[in-house]
N, C-alpha and C positions, 0 to 999 in steps of 0.2 A: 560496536564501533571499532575502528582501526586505527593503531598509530603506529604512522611510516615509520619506518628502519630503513636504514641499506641495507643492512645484510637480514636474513632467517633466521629467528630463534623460535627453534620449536618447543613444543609444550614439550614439559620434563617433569611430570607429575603424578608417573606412572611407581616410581620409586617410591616419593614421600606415601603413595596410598597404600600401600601393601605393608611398608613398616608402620604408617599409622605414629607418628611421633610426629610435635611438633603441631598440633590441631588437626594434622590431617588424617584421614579415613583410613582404618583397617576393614580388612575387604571382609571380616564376620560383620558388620556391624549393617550389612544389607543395604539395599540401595536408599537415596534420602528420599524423606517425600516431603518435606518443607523447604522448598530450595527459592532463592532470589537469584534473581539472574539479572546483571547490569550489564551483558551483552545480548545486544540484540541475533548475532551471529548463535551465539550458545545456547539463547530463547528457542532458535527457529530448530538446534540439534535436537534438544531435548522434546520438542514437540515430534518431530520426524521419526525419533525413535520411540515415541510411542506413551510419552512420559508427561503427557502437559499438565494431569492434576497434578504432579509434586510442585508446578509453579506456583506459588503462594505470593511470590512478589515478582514485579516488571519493570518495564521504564517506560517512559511515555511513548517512544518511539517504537514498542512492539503492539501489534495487533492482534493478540490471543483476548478474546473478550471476559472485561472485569465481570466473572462471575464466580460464583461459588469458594467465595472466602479471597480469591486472588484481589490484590491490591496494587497499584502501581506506587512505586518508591521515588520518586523524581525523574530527572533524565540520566542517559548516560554519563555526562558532563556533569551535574551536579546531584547526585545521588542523597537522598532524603535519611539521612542517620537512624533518625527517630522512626522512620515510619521501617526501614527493616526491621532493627532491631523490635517492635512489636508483634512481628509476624512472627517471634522465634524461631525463626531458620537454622534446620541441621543443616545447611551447605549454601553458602553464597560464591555467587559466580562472578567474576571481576577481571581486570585485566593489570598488568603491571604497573600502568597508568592510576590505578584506584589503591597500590601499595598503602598511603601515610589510610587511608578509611580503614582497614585492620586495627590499627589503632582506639579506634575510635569505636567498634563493634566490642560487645561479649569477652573474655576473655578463651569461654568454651564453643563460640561459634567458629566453624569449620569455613576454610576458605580455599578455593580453586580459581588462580589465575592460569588464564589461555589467552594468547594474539592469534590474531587471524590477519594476517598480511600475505601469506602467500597461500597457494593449493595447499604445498606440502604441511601446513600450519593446521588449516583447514581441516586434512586429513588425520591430523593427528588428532585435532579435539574431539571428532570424531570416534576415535578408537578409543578415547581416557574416557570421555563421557558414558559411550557404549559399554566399558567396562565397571563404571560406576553403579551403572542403574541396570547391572547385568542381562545389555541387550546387545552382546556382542554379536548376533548374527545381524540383526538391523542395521549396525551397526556399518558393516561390512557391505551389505547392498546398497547402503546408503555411498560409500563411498566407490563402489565397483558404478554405481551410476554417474557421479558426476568424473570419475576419471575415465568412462568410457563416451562421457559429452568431450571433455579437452580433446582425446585421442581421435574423436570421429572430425572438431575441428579440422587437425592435425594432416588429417587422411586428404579430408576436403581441399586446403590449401594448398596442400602438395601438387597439386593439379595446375595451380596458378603458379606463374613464375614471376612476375611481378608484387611491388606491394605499394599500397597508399599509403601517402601522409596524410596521419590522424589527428588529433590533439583532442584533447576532454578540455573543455575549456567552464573556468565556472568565475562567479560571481555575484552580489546582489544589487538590490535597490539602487542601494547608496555606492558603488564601487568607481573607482574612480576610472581603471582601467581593467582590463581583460586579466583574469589571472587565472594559471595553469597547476598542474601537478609538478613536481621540484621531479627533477632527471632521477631519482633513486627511487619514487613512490610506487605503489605496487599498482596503481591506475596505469601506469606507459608501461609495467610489463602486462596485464588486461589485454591494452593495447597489440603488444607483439603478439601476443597468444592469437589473438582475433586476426593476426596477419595484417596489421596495420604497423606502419614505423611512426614511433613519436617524436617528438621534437624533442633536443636537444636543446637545454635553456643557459645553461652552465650553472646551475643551482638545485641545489637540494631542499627537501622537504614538503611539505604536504602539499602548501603552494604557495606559487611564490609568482610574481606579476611579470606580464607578457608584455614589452614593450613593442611600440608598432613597426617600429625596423626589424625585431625577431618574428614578430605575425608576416609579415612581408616574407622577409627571407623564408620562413619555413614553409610560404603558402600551401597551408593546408588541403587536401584535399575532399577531407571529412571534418565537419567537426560534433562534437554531442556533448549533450551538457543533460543535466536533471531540474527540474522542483524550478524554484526561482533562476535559474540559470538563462531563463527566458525571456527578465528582465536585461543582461547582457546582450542578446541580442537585438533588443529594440532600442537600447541606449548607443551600441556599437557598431552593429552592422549594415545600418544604413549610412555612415559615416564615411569620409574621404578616405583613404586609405584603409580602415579596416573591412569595408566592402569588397575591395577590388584582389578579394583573395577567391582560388579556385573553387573552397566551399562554398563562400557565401554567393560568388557568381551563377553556378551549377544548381541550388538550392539543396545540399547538400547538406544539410544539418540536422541533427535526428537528436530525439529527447529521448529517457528513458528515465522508468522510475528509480527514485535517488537509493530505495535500496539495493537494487541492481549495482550501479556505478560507482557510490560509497564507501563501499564495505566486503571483502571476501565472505562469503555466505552458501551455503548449501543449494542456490542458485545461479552461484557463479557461472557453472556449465553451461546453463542454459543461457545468460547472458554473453557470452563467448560465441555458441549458434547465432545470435539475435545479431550483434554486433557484425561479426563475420557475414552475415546473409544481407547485413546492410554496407557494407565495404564493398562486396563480390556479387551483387544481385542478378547481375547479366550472367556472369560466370557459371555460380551456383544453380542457374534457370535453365543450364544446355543438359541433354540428356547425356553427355559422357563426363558430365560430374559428380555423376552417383557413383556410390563404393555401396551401399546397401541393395539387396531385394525387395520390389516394392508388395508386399504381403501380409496378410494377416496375421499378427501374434497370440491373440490370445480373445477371451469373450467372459463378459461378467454380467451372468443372468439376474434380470428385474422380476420383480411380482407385480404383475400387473392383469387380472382379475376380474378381465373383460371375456363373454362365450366368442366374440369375433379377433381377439388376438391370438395369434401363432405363440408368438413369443416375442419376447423385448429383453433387450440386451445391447451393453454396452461393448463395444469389438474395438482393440486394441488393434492400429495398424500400420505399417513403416510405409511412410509415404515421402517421397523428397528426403530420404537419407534419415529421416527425424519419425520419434513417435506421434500420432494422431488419436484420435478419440471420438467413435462416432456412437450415437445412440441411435440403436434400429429397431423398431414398432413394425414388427408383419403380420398378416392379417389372415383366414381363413379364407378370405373369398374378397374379389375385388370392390372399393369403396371408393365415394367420395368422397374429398376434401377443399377444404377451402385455403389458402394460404399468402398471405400478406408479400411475399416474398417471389410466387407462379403464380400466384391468382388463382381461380377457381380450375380443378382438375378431376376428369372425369375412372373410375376403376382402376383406384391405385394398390398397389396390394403392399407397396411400406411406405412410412414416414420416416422421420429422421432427424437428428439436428449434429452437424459433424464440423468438432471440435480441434482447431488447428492451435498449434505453438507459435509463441512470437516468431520463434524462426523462418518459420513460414510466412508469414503476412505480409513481406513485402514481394515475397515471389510467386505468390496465388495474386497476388492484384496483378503482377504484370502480367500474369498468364491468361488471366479474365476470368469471368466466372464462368461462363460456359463453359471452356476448355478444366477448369479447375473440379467442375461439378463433374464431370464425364472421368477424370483421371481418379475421382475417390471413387465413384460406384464402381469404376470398375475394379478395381483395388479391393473392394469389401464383396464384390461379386453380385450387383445386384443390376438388373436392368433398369437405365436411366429412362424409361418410358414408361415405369411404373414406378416408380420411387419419388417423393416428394422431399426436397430437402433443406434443412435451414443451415445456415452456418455462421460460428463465433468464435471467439476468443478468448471466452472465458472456459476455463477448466472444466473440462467432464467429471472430474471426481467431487467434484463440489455439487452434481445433478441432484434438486430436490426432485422426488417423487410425493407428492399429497393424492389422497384419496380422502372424498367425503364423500358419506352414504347418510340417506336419510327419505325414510314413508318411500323407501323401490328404491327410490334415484341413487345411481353413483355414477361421482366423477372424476377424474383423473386428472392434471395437470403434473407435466413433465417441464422443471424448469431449471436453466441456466441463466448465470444472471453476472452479470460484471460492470460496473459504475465506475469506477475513477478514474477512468481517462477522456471519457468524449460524453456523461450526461450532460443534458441541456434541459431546456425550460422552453416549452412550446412557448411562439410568439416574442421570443425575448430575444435568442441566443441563432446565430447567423446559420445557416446551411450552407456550408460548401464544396461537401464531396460525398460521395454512397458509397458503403461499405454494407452488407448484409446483417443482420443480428449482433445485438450483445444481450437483451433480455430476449431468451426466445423462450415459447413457450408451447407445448405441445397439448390440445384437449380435449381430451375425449371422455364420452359418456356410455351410461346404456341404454340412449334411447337413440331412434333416426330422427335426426333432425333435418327439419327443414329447410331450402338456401337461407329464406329469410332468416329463421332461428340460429344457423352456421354466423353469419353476418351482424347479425345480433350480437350474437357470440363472441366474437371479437370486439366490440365496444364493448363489454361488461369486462371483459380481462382485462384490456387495457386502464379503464377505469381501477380495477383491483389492483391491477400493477403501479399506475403513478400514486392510488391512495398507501402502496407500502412505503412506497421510495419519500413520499412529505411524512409520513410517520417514522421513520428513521432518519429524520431532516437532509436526507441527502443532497447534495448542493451542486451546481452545474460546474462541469468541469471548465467553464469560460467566464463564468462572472460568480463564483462562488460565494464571494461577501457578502452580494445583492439577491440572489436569487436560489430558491428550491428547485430541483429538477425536476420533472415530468416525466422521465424516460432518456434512455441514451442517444436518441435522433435513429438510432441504427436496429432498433429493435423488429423483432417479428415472431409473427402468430403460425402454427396451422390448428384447425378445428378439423375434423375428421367428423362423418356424417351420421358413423355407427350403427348401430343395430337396438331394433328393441322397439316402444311404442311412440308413435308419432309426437315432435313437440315441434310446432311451431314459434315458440317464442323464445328468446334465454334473457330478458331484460333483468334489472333489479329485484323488480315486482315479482318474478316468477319465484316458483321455489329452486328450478332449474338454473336460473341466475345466480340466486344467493351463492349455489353449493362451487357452481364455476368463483366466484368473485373469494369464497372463501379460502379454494385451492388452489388461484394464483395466488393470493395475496400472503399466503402463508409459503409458494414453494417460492417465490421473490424475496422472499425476509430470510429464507433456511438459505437458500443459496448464494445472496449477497453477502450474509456473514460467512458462510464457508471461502467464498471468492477473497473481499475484499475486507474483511474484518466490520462490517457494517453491523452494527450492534446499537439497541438504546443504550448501555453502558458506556460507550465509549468517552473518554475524558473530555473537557473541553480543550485540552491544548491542541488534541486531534480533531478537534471541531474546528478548531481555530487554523490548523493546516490545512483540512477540506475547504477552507476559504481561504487558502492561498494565504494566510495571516501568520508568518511567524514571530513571536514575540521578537526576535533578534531585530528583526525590518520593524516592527510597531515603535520600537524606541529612540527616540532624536539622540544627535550624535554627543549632544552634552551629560547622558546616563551612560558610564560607563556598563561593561559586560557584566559585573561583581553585581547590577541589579536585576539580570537572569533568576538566580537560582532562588532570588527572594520572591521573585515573581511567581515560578516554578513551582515552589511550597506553597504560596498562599493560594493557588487557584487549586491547588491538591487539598486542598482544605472544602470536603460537602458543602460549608454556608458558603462560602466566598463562590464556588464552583457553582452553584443552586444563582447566584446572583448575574454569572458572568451567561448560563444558560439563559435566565428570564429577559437576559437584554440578546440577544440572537434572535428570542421570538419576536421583542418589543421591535428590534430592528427589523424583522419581515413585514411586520404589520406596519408602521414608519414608509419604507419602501414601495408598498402596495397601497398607499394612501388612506388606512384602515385607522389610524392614528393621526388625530390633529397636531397635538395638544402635550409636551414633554415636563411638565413643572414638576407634575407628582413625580413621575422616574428619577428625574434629576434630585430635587428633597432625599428620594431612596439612595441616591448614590453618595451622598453625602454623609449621610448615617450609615453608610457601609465604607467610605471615608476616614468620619473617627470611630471606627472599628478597628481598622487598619493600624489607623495611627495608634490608638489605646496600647493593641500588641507589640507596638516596635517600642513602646515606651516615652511617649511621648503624651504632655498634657492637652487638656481641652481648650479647642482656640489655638491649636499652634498649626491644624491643618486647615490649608484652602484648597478648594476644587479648582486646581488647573489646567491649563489646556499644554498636555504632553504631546499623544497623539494627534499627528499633524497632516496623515496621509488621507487623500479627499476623498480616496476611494472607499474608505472605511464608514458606514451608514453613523452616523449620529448617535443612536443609542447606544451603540456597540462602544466606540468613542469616549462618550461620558462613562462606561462602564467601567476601561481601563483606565481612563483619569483620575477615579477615584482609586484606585488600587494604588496607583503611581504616586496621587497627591496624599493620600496616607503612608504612604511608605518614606516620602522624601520631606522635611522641613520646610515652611514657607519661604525660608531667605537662601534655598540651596542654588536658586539658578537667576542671576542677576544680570543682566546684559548680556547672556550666554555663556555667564562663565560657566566652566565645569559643575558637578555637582561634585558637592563632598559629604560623607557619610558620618553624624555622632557619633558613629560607636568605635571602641578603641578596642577592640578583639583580638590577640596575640595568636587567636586558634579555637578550636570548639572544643567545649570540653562539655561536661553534663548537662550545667547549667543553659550551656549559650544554647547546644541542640535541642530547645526546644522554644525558644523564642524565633516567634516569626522573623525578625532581621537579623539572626545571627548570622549569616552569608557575609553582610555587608561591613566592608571597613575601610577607613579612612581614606586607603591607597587606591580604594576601587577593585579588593581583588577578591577572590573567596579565601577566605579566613582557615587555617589551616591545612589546606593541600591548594593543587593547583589548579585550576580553572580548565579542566583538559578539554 
């Protein structure tokens, strides 16, 4: 996480590590491998370089999947004492923000604060880090890439001589009015990087609210926001004057994930292209905006173990100034395929599925597909009259490869896979636009299949695929509270006809089906979690964000913030978390009419109630189940589930006519005792007890 400055204070931590006084690190004492990390910035370094077992603890807000001993420790904001401090951490990672929490760890645990507010900042944690867990060469590619993204910007805009007015505009639910980034935050220098000019507020700090004489005057040209920032749009820009600005007239408004926009991070570069490409889309789409050669870089061979494949490999290649990602399947001799995307095609001799960067995507849509499809093959060298090809957005390097063999049969499935921005829920969730692939899937066997068996074929993957994506409870990225996905809307198939002895059929029933349904359904599950952290481990509070639900929006305006971090601990607790999971199911089944009948549930929520209450300290009979959760969109069960959290946590007589609530406890600060009672967060003034509420 980030916290604005005006000015750059870069990390300075290369000293303390080398003299090793003071808790900090002498360089004999070898790299750590119990380390906590309560940046998510410093999470995504240490993965990058190559390091992610030493992470033993996280925050909720990183997506490295809770497996093999690793634990999450709270959030960035309100970081879990007790639960580092049992991980025994040789090195906790922190920001100057987390200072008074030293305190409060170990006397012998090792601690490294870094900010991440600017590139140069960026750069530097980078270099401390890579020196830490002595992968200074990584270390150094790592950042030769994202300072040669800023530079290739840099190059790009140079071209244009004008600039838009941008603004990052954010907000929630409940916001009363539009509020922006304060004039010194490192979002509006983002901003200038991207070749955008930001508004001038006359105000500092993270942010601070946009009145509509200053939306007026600045009329923006662009604006973009993240995550809930969505809710600000449908609250404001249908309205009298906040409408009648050049973005929102234009349709001019673009969303991006909040860790992109948030937070400086090791894909800041690439959000700098993204942003940029959506500023300059006409600009950057003429052909004397390229400063690159459009050509092949490089090629990383598959095993793929078929007598009819050449070879299969993934080819690195500079397309539109930017890196590309294609995977190419050629064949000995020409075949047919089937493909969701061309339809049926006769003597192809490769397949494909080729893998663009955000930066691209809004200038391959203007370009069309056609034009788009003809400018890669020829790039990678391959004839478009023999080549069959899918395209997405989700990362190549995340490509599962499954192979299953069994009594002859083997079969292949090549899968890329990306959920969190556009899955939906057949029958449920609206279609409004085509775009090609995001689960794509490429399969082939060693037998010749039949058209019918090909066609087959494809209903049995697809089946495999939505059976991964409701066993990883994947949720639609349009009504995620309500509904399981089915697929991204934009997915697609090719089946390849192959070689080998005749099968007419690939249904369930066959053996040929199983081993297809097995190796999608396994490269869909390795690939979503390489893409998008899609794991059955993952926490509920991330459950709770895939349904668009942040605790901050769950709670009425009369729960001060100081009931966050108590919330935070208690759903990081397995029983409680075991309970808030059983009501997501109870609420699908509720949803889809599967469920009459809530008396029992409700009885359970209540005895999970005075559970709640017992821990905070409080007797039997002093908690009722009240209605906290007030928002309609939230199913019933789900609802009752957090009201029970809420109504154990807070007194019967705490909210009377709507007065504020006020917390029993008199807590000056945490000290042994209190870190490990469930309410120690909470105190009288509403604030977190001993540091600050960052």
């Amino acid at each position: 996480m980030v916290r604005e400055k005006n000015t750059p204070v870069f990390v300075a931590v290369v000293v303390s590590l080398l003299v090793g006084v003071g808790g900090a690190f002498a360089m004999e004492t070898g790299p750590p491998k119990r380390v906590v990390s309560l940046l998510p910035s410093a999470t995504e370094i240490v993965d990058a370089l190559g390091e992610s077992d030493a992470l033993k603890g996280i925050t909720v807000h990183d997506r490295l999947p809770i497996t093999g001993g690793r634990r999450v420790v709270g959030s960035v904001f309100h970081p879990d004492v007790s639960a580092i401090k049992a991980l025994l951490p040789d090195l906790v990672i922190l920001s100057p923000q987390h200072e008074p929490l030293k305190d409060l760890l170990d006397a012998s645990t090792r601690t490294i604060s870094l900010e991440f507010t600017s590139i140069p900042q960026l750069s530097d944690a980078i270099r401390t880090l890579g020196t830490l867990f002595h992968r200074e060469r990584e270390a150094r590619e790592l950042i030769e890439r994202i300072e040669g993204e800023v530079h290739l910007v840099r190059e790009k805009l140079a071209k244009i001589p004008s600039r838009k007015r941008v603004m990052r505009f954010m907000g929630r639910r409940d916001t009363e009015t539009v509020i922006a980034p304060g004039d010194d935050s490192f979002q509006n220098e983002l901003i200038r990087l991207a070749g955008g000019t930001p508004p001038s507020l006359g105000r500092n700090g993270a942010i601070v609210p946009v009145s509509l004489d200053a939306w007026r005057t600045f009329d923006p040209e662009v604006l973009y926001g993240c995550g809930e920032d969505r809710e600000v749009a449908l609250s404001f820009f249908h309205q009298p004057g906040w409408r009648d600005v050049t973005a929102v007239r234009d349709g001019k408004v673009f969303y991006f994930p909040c860790d992109l926009t948030c937070r400086i991070s090791i894909h800041t570069g690439t959000f700098l292209l993204w942003l940029a490409s959506l500023l300059y889309d006409e600009e950057f789409s003429q052909p004397d905006a390229l400063v690159r050669v459009e050509r092949i870089e490089g090629k990383r061979e598959l095993s793929v173990a078929l007598p009819y494949v050449q070879s299969a490999e993934v080819v690195s290649s500079t397309i539109m100034d930017v890196q590309n990602k294609t995977l190419l399947v050629r064949f000995t001799e020409p075949l047919d395929v089937l493909s969701t995307l061309e339809g049926p095609k006769r003597r192809q001799r490769v397949v494909g599925n080729h893998a663009s960067p955000p930066p691209l995507w809004s200038l391959s849509h203007r370009m069309g597909m056609a034009v788009w499809r003809e400018r890669v093959l020829r790039t990678l060298g391959v004839s478009p009259r023999e080549a069959t090809l899918l395209f997405t957005g989700a990362s190549m390097d995340h490509l599962s490869v499954q192979v299953k063999r069994r009594n002859g049969l083997t079969v292949y499935a090549l899968v890329t896979a990306g959920a969190a921005s556009n899955a939906l829920r057949a029958s449920k969730d609206e279609g409004s636009w085509e775009e090609p692939g995001t689960i794509n899937i490429i399969i082939m066997t060693n037998r010749r299949l039949a058209p019918q068996a090909m066609a087959r074929a494809v209903v049995t993957a697809t089946e495999a695929k939505t059976a991964a994506l409701q066993d990883l409870d994947v949720r639609s990225s349009y009504r995620g509270v309500r509904w399981q996905a089915t697929g991204t809307g934009t997915d697609e198939i090719i089946v390849v006809s192959g070689k080998g002895g005749p099968s007419t059929m690939a249904g369930g029933h066959t053996r040929l089906g199983e081993l297809i349904a097995r190796a999608v359904y396994d490269g869909v599950r390795e690939a979503l979690a390489g893409q998008n952290g899609f794991v059955a481990e993952r926490t509920v509070l991330w459950r709770l964000h895939e349904r668009r639900l942040e605790l901050s929006s769950l709670l009425p305006r009369e729960v001060p913030n100081s009931a966050l971090p108590t919330l935070e601990r208690l759903l990081g607790k397995p029983r409680y978390a075991s309970f808030l999971e059983m009501a997501f199911a109870v609420s699908d089944a509720w949803e889809n009419g599967m469920v009459k009948d809530l008396e029992m549930f409700q009885r359970l929520a209540v005895v999970v109630m005075s559970e709640v209450a017992k821990e905070c300290g409080r007797g039997e009979g002093e908690a009722i189940l009240r209605t906290w959760v007030v928002r309609q969109d939230v199913p019933l069960p789900l609802a009752i589930a957090l009201n029970a959290f809420l109504s154990g946590m807070f007194p019967t007589d705490e909210v009377i006519g709507g007065r504020r609530v006020e917390f029993p406890l008199d807590a000056e600060g945490i000290g042994e005792e209190a870190e490990d009672s469930l309410c120690s967060s909470l105190s009288p003034r509403g604030k977190r007890a001993g540091y600050p509420p960052w």
